[in-house]
C-alpha angles and dihedrals in degrees: 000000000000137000119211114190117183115202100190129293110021103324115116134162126223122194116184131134101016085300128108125200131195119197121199112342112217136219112252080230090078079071090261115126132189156132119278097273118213128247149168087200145033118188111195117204091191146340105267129123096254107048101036102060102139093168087079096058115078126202125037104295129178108244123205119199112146123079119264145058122327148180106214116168097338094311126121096223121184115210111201116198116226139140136281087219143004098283100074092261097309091117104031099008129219127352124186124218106208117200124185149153121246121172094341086307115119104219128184137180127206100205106196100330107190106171143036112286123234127248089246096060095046085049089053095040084057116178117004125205103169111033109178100193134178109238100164093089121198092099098021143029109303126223107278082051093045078049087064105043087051097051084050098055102024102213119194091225127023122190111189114220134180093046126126121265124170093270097051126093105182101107098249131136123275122248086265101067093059087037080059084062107024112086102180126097116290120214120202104214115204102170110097111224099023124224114214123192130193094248091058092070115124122237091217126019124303131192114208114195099219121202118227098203 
């Protein structure tokens, strides 16, 4: 068993395992406020303000943030270079994709993706059980694109990112905007932060609506 907690943009934690990972951490100038969250490990998808806030991680955690393979508390994590846009980083520049396993679930986190992902990619990220994915569009890929990606790679749970809520202040498009696209069931989750079993997988694609405070 897992728990997943979003605090707003694209920052979860993830506890499993006796491990607890933090992805990343936003500035509470995006509108998302919180306490300084524990963690053994950060991982960055990329170097701007809102997703690199270290001063809200406590405790000495091991940060990824280059592409590549990696051994972070005890955990095997994959770091996929892609691109914060469709120009192959020349308007927004580099994102990273990070895949792990925590606890026998598959997880992976989109960062910013801001651009179609290769076959290659999809091949080497394998069965997904976790996606965190951006939907909001304006700096990264929008909901009919985050459709897409997700009928590519069939996750079991999606749980939709970067999209505007009524805290947050970055100009991106609301949830709507990707449930317009999205065909699948949608799970309204309550429960803050989440546990997640592995009987609870789902055998087809489920979006779960996450709160952030």
């Amino acid at each position: 068993m897992i728990s997943i907690e979003w605090f707003g943009q694209s920052m979860f934690r993830i506890v499993g395992g006796g491990v607890t990972v933090v992805v990343d951490p936003t500035d509470p100038r995006t509108g998302y406020e919180y306490s300084p969250v524990n963690a053994d490990a950060v991982f960055v998808s990329h170097e701007h303000y809102d997703h690199i806030y270290l001063d809200g991680v406590s405790g000495k955690p091991e940060i990824v943030r280059k592409p590549g393979e990696h051994e972070v508390a005890g955990l095997r994590v994959q770091a996929f270079q892609t691109y914060h846009d469709e120009a192959g980083g020349k308007e927004r520049g580099p994102n990273l994709i990070f895949a792990w396993e925590q606890e026998n679930f598959r997880i992976a986190h989109f960062g910013d993706l801001g651009e179609r992902l290769s076959p290659s990619v999809c091949d080497q990220l394998g069965d997904i059980d976790i996606l965190m994915i951006p939907v909001g569009g304006v700096f990264t890929i929008d909901g009919e694109q985050a459709t897409c990606q997700i009928d590519v790679l069939e996750p079991k749970i999606v749980l939709p990112m970067h999209y505007k809520t009524e805290d947050g202040v970055v100009a991106v498009k609301p949830l709507a905007d990707f449930l317009e696209h999205y065909p699948g069931p949608v799970v309204e989750v309550a429960e803050r932060p989440v546990l997640v079993k592995h009987s609870q997988l789902p055998k087809a694609t489920e979006c779960w609506v996450l709160p952030y405070k």
